[in-house]
C-alpha positions as CSV (number, residue, x, y, z in Angstrom):
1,X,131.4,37.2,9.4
2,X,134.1,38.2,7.4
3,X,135.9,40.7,10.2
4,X,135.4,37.1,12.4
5,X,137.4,35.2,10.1
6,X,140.3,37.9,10.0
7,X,140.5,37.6,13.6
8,X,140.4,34.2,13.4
9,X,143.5,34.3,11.3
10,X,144.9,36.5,13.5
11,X,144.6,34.2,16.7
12,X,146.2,31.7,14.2
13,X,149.1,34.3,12.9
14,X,149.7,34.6,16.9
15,X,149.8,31.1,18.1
16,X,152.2,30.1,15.4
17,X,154.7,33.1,16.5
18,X,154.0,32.3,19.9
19,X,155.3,28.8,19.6
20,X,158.6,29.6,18.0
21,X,159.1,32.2,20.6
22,X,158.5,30.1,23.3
23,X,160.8,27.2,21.7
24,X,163.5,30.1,21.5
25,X,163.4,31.4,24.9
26,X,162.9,27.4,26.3
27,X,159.2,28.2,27.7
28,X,156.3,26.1,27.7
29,X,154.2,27.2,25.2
30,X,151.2,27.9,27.5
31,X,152.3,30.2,29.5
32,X,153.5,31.7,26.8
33,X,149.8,31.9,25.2
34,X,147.9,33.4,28.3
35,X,150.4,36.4,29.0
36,X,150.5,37.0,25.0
37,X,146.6,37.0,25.3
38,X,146.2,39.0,28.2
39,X,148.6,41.4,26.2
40,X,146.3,41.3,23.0
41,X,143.0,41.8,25.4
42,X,144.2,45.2,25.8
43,X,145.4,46.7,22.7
44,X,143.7,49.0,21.3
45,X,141.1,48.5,18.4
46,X,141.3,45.1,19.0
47,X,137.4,43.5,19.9
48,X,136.8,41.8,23.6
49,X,136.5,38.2,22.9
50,X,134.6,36.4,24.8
51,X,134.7,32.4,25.5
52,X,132.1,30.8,25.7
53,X,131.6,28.4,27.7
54,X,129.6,25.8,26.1
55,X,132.3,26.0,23.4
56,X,135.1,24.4,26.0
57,X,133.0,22.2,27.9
58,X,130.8,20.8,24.7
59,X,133.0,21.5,21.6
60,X,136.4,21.6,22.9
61,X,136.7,19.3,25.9
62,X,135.7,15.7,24.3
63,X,138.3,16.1,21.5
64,X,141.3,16.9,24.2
65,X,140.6,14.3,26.5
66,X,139.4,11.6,23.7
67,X,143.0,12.1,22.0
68,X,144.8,11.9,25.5
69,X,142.9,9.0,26.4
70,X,144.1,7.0,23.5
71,X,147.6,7.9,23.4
72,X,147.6,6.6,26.9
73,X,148.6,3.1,27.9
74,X,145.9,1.3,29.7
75,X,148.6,-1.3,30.8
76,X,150.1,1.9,32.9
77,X,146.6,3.3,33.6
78,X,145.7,0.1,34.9
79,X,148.9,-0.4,37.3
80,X,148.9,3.1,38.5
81,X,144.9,2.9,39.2
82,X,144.8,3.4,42.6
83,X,147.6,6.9,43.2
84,X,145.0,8.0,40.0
85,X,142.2,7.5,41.7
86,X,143.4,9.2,45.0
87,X,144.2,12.1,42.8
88,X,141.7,12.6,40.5
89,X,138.8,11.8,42.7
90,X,139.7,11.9,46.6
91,X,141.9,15.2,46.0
92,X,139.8,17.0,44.2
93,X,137.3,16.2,46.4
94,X,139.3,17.4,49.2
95,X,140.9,20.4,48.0
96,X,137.0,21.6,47.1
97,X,135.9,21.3,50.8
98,X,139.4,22.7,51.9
99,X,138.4,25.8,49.3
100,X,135.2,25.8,51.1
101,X,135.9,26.0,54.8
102,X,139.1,28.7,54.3
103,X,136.2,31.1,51.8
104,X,133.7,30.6,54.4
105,X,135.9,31.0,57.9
106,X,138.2,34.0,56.8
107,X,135.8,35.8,54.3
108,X,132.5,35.1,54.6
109,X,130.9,33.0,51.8
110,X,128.1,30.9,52.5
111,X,129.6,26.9,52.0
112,X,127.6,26.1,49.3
113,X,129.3,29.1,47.5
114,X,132.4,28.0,48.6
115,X,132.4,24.6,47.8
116,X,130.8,25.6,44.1
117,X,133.9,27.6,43.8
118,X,136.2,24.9,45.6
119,X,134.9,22.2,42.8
120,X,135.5,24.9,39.9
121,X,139.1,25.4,40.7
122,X,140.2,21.5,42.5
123,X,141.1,19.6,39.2
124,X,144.4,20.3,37.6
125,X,145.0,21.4,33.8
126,X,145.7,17.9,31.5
127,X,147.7,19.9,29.1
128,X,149.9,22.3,29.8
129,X,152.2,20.4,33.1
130,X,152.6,17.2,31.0
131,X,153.2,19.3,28.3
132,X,156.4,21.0,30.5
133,X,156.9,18.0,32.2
134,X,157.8,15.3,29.2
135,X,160.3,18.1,28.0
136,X,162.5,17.1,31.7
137,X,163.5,14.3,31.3
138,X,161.0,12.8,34.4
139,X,160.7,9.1,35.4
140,X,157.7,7.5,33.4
141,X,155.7,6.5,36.6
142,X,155.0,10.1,36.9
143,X,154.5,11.2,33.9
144,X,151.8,8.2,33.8
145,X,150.2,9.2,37.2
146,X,149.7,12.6,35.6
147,X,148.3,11.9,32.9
148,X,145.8,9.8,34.0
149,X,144.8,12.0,37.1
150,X,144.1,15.1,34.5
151,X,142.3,12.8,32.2
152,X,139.6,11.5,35.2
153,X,140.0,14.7,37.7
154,X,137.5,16.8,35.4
155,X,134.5,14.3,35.7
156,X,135.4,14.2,39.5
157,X,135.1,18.4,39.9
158,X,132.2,19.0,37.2
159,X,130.1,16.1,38.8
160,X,130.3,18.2,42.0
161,X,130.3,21.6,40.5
162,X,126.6,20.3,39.6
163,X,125.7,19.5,42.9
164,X,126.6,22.8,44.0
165,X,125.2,24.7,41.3
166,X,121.6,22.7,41.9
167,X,122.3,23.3,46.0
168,X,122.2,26.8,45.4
169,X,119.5,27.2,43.0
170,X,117.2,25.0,44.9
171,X,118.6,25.3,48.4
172,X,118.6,21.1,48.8
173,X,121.1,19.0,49.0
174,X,121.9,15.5,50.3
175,X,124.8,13.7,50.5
176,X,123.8,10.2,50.6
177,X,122.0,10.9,47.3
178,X,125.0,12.6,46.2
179,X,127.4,9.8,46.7
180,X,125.0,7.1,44.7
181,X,124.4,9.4,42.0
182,X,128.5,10.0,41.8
183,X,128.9,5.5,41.8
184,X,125.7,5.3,39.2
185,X,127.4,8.4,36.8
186,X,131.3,6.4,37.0
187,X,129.7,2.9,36.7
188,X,127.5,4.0,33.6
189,X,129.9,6.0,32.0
190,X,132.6,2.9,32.3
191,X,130.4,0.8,30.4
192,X,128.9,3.6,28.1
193,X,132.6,4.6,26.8
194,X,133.9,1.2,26.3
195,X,130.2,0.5,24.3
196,X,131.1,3.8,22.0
197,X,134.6,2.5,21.7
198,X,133.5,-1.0,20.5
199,X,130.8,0.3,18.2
200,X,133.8,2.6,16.7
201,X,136.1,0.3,16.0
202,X,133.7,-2.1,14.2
203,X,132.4,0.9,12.5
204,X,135.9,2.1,11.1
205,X,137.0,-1.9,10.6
206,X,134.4,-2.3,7.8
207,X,135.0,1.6,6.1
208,X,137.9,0.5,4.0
209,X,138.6,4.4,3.6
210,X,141.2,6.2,5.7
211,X,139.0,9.7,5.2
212,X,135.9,8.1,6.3
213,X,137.4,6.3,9.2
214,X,139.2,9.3,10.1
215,X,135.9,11.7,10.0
216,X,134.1,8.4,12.7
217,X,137.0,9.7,14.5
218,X,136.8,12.5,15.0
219,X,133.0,11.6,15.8
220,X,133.7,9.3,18.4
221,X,134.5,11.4,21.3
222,X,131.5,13.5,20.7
223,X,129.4,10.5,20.8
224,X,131.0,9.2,23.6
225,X,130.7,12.5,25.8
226,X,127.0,14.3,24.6
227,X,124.9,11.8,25.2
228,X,125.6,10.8,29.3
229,X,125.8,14.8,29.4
230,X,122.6,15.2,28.1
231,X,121.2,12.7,30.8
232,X,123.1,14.8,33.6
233,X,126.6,13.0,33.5
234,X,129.5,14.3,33.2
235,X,131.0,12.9,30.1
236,X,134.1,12.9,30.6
237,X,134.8,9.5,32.0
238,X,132.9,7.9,28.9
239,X,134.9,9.8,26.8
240,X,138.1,8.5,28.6
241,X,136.6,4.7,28.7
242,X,136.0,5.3,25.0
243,X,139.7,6.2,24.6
244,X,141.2,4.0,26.9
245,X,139.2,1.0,24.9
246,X,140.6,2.5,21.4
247,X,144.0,2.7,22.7
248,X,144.5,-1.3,23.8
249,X,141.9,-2.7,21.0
250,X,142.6,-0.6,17.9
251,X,146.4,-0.9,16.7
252,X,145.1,-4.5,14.9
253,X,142.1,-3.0,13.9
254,X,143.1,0.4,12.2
255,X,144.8,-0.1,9.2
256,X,148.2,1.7,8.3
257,X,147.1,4.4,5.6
258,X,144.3,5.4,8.5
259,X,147.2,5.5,11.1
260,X,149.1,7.7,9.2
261,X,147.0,9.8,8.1
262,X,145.0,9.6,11.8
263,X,148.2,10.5,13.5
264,X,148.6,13.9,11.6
265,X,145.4,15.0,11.4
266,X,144.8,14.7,15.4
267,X,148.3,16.4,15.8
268,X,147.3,19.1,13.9
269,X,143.7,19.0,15.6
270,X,144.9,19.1,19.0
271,X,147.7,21.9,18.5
272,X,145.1,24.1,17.3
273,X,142.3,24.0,19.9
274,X,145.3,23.7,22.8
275,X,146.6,27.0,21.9
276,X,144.0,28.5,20.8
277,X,142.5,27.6,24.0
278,X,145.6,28.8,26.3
279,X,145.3,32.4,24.0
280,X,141.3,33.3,24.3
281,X,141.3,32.5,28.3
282,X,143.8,35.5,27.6
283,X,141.7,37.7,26.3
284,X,139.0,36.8,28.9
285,X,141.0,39.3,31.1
286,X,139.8,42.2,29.6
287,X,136.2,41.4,30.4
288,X,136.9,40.7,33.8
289,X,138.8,44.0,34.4
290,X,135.8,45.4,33.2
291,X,133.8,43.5,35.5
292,X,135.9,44.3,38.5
293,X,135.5,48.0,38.2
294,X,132.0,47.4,40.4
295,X,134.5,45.1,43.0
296,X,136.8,46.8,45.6
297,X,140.1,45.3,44.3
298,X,141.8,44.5,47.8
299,X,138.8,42.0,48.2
300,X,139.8,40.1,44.6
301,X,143.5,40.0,45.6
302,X,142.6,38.9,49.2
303,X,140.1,36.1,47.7
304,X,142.6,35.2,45.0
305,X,145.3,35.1,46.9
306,X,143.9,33.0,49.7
307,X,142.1,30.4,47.4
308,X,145.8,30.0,45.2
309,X,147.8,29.1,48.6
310,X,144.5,26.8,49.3
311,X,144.6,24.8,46.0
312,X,148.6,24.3,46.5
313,X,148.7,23.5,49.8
314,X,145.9,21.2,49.4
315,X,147.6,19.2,47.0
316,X,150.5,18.9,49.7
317,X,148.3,18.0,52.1
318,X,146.9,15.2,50.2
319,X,149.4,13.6,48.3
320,X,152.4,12.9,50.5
321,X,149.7,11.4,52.8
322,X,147.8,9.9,50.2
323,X,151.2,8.4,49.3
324,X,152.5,7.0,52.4
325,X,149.4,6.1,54.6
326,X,148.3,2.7,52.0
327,X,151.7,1.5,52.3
328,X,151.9,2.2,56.2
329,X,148.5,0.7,56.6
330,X,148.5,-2.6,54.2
331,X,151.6,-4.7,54.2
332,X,149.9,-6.3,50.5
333,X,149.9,-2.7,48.9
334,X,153.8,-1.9,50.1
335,X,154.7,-5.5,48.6
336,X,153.1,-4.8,45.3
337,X,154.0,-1.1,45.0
338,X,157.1,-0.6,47.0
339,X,157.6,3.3,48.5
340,X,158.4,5.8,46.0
341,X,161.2,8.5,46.4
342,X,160.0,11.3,48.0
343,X,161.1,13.6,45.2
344,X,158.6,12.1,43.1
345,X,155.7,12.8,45.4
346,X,156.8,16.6,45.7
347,X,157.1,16.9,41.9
348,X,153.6,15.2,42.0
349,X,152.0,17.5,44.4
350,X,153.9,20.5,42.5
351,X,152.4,20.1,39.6
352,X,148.7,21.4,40.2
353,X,148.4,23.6,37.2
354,X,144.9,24.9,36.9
355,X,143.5,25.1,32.7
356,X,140.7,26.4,31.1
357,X,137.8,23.6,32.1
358,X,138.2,25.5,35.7
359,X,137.6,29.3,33.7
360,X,134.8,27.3,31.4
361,X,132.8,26.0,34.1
362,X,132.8,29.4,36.0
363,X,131.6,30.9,32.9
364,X,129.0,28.6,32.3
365,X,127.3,29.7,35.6
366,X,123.7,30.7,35.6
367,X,123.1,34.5,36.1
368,X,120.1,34.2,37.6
369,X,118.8,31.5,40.1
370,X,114.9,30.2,39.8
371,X,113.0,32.7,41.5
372,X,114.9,35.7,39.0
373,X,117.5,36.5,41.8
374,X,121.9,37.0,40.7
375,X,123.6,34.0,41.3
376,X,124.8,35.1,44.3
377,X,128.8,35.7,44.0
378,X,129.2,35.2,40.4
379,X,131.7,37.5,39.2
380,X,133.7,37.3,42.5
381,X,133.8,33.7,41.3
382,X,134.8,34.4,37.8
383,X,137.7,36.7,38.6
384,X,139.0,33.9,41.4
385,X,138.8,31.4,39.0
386,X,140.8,33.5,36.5
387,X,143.5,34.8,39.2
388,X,143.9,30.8,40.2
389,X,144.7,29.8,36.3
390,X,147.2,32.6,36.1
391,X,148.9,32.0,39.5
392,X,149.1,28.2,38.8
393,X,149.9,28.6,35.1
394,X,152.4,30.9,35.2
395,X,154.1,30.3,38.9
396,X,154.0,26.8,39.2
397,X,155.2,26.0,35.3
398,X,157.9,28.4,35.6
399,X,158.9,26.9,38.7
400,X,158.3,23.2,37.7
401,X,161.9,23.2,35.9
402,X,164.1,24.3,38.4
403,X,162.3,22.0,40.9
404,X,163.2,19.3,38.8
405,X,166.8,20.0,38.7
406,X,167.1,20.9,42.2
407,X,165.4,17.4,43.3
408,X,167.8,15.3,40.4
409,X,164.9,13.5,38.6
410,X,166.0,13.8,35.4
411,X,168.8,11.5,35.9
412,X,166.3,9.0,36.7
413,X,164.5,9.4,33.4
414,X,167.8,9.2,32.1
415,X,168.3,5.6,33.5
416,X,164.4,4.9,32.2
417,X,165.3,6.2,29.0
418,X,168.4,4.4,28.6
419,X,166.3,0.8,29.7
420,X,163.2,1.7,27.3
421,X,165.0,2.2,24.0
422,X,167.2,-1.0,25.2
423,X,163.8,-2.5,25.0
424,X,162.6,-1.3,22.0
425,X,165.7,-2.4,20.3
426,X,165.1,-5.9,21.5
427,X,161.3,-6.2,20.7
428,X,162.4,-4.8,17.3
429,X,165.4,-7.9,16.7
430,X,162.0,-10.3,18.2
431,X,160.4,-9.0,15.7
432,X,161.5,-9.7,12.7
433,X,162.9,-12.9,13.9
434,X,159.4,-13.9,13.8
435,X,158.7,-12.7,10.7
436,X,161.7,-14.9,9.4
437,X,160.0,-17.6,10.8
438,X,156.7,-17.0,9.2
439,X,159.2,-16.3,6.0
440,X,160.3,-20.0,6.1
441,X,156.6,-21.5,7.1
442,X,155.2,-19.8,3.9
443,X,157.9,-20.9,2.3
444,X,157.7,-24.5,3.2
445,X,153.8,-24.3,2.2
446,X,154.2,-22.6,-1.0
447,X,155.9,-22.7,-4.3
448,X,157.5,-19.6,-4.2
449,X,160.4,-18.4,-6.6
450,X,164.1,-17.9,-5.0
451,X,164.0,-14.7,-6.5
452,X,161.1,-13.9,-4.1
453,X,162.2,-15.1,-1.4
454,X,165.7,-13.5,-1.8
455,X,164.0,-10.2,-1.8
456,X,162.0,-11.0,1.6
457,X,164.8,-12.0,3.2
458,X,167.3,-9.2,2.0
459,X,164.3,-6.5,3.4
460,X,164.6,-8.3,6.8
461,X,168.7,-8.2,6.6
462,X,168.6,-4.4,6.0
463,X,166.4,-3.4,8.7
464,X,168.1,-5.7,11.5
465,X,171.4,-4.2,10.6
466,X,170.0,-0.6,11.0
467,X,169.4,-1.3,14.4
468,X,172.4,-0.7,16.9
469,X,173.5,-3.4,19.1
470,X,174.3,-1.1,22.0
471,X,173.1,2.6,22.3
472,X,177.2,2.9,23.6
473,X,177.8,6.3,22.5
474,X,180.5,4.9,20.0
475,X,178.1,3.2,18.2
476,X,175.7,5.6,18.7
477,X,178.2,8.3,16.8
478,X,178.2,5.2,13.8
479,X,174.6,5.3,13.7
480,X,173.6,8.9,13.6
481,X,176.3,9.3,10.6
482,X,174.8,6.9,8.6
483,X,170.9,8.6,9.4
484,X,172.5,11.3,8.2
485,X,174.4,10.5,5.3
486,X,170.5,8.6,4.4
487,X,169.4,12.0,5.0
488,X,171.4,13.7,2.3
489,X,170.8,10.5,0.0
490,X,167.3,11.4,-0.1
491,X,167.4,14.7,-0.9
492,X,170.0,14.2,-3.8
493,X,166.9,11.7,-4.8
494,X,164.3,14.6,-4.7
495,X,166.4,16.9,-6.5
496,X,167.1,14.6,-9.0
497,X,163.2,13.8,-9.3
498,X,162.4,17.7,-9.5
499,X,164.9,17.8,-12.5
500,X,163.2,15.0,-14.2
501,X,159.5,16.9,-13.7
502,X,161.1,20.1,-14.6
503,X,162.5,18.4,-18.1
504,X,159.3,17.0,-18.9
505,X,160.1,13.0,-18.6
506,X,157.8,12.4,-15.5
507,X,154.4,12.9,-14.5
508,X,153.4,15.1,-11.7
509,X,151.2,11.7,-10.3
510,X,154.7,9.9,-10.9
511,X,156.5,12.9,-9.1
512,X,154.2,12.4,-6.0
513,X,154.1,8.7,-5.8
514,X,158.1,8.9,-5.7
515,X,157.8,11.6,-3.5
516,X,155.8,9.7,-1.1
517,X,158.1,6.5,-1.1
518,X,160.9,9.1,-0.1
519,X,158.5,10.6,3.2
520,X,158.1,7.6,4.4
521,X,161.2,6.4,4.1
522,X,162.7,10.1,6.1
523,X,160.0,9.7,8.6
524,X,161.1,6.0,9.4
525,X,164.4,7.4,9.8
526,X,163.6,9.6,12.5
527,X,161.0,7.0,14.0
528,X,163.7,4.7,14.6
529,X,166.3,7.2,15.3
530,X,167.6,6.4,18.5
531,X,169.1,10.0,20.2
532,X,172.2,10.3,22.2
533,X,171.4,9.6,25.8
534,X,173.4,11.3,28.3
535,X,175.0,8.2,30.1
């Protein structure tokens, strides 16, 4: 137990390190991760580590896409339905029978084998390209369209991968059956999440404790994702109903000590099991070379190799079609949702970046069938699954930047940028003019003193002159001196409180509660901070 912990520390002592270096060298921090954990795997003295794979798909999963799910908007969720859709369900679906047919034609594999690998290695990583991709600079819409595909695309691939797993055990399959179990799992999963979600909320409403609504947090995915997995589900679409439902119900429902608090504790949550996660498939390499002693290695390259150029050309295949077809076909879909850029559908169908679930889920296969037999093609399975991640991973995330600047998005986010903050700044001025408003009502209704009412109003003068009328880089310059100058005022404040403690004439509870006053007040400033754009 104890030499557990010290390597658990260890993994820890790495994954910080790792994520300095890779903010140094300009790197996304996955990548980063697996190569430093492939390294690690074969060190010497240092124990294989295995990952198992009930601890991604049970343990680890629900959290990651429960916390994506709510930091999306389901107003953009919503618009962007249908490319989601077409991504997360009809290409995955498509790139698992285009794994198929190219495993069975050129080497062999039976198509159920195929297509159990095909579903294993179709749905794209959530994490690590929106985690290279928001660092760009790239137009919202895809950002949005990404998102969402890698939150739904893993319900789409582990609902097949257990069709194929039960095809090969039991030798039947049928696809009509298929297909209504598929609509009855979405439908009931829909309505399952959103049923979590409400009972939640409700739950958390009448807690009154930011520690106890915090822990029904953290329970909530679980809940939402167990129990239709239990019945043969897939879990993953509750668990993004559930957080979908959270994210447009709960900001009037969660109070602002839970938000706060909420906000850092799933920060620090997520960073944790994300590169942790990243680091141990690693170390999974080590087993696997092991493994593929028994393997003649041109046949792992060749099957490597040839499902990698599958799963990318696939997602070429699919998208610019997928894209352009709708719009060619309905005149009411090109009205709504006029033709995108082509850049954007190539940066789209770039970014296929295989993750862990894909390395999980060929872990998690059986190794024997009913009747005592090997899973037939297991480890070849395993090592293609592995060779896809690190392909994906670490080609098309080192080459997702340049593409980006070759294509010229980034100017585009630029313009996006510019037009969001613009907004913010607005809704901000709207704001508080309707707070004045309500000033004045409850004034008119109640005897309140001018001394009162002086303060009120004097809070709402400050803030609206904090905000910038123009985000001109002039006044821009004006504003970011004054953050800064606030900066500096602060931390006179603290060193001026420290000297008080020190001398004996505060508390240490007055010490914090000052203290606190002051962290909120430096994390508003760099909440409302609004940062140079390029213009």
């Amino acid at each position: 137990m104890e030499a557990r912990f010290q390597i658990f520390l260890i993994l820890l002592g790495v994954l910080a390190g790792t994520a300095l270096l890779a903010r140094r060298v300009n790197v996304a921090p996955a990548i980063l991760l697996l190569l430093v954990g492939i390294a690690l795997a074969f060190v010497p003295g240092i124990p294989s580590l295995e990952l198992p794979p009930e601890l991604v798909l049970l343990v680890v999963l629900p959290p990651l896409i429960y916390s994506a799910s709510v930091a999306m908007s389901w107003r953009e969720f919503k618009a962007n339905l249908r490319p989601i859709i077409l991504l997360s369900v009809g290409c995955v679906i498509f790139t698992a029978f285009m794994v198929a047919a190219a495993t069975h034609y050129l080497i062999g594999l039976p198509w159920n084998v195929g297509f159990l690998l095909g579903a294993i290695v179709a749905p794209p990583d959530v994490v690590a390209p929106l985690a290279i991709a928001r660092k760009l600079g790239m137009p919202r819409r895809i950002l949005v369209v990404l998102e969402g595909e890698g939150l739904a695309n893993d319900a789409t691939a582990l609902i097949l991968y257990r069709f194929a797993v039960a095809a090969i055990s039991t030798g039947l399959f049928s696809l009509p059956q298929a297909t209504g179990t598929f609509f009855v799992i979405v439908i009931s999963e829909v309505l399952f999440g959103a049923g979590v979600g409400w009972l939640s909320l409700r739950a958390r409403r009448r807690a009154h404790d930011p520690q106890v609504e915090i822990t029904l947090s953290l329970i909530t995915p679980y809940l939402a994702y167990w129990i239709p997995e239990h019945f043969g589900g897939s879990g993953v679409i509750a668990t993004v109903a559930c957080g979908l439902y959270m994210s447009w119900n709960g900001p009037l429902l969660i109070s602002a000590a839970t938000r706060l608090q909420g906000i850092f504790f799933w920060d620090l949550i997520i960073y944790l099991i994300e590169g942790l996660l990243f680091l141990l498939t690693g170390f999974q390499m080590r087993s696997l070379f092991e493994k593929s002693k028994a393997f003649p290695l041109d046949d792992i390259l060749a099957a490597t190799a040839l499902v990698a150029v599958i799963v990318i050309v696939a997602r070429f295949l699919w998208v610019f079609p997928g894209t352009y077809l709708p719009r060619w076909i309905s005149s009411r879909v090109r009205e709504r949702d006029p033709l995108p850029s082509w850049r954007a559908v190539f940066v789209v169908a770039f970014t296929g970046v295989r993750g862990a679930v894909s390395l999980a889920a060929a872990l998690a296969l059986p190794l024997t069938l009913p009747n005592d037999d090997p899973f037939p093609y297991r480890d070849l399975i395993l090592f293609v699954a592995f060779g896809v991640i690190f392909v994906t991973l670490v080609g098309l995330g080192l080459g997702l930047p340049p593409v980006v600047r070759w294509l010229g998005l980034a100017s585009d986010g630029r313009s996006e940028d510019i037009a969001e903050h613009e907004q913010e700044i607005a809704a901000r001025r709207e704001a508080l003019a309707a707070a004045l408003k309500s000033l004045d009502a409850i004034t008119d209704d109640r005897e309140l003193s001018d001394e009162v009412v002086k303060l009120l109003r004097s809070r709402h003068e400050i803030r609206i002159n904090q905000l910038p009328d123009t985000l001109d880089p002039d006044r821009h310059d004006v504003s970011a001196t004054g953050t800064e100058l606030t900066r500096e005022l602060i931390a006179s404040e603290r060193r001026f409180i420290h000297a008080l403690l020190r001398d004996g004439k505060i508390t240490d509870e007055s010490r914090r509660r000052i203290e606190r006053d002051l962290d909120l007040e430096e994390a508003s400033l760099a909440n409302r901070e609004y940062r140079r754009i390029p213009l």
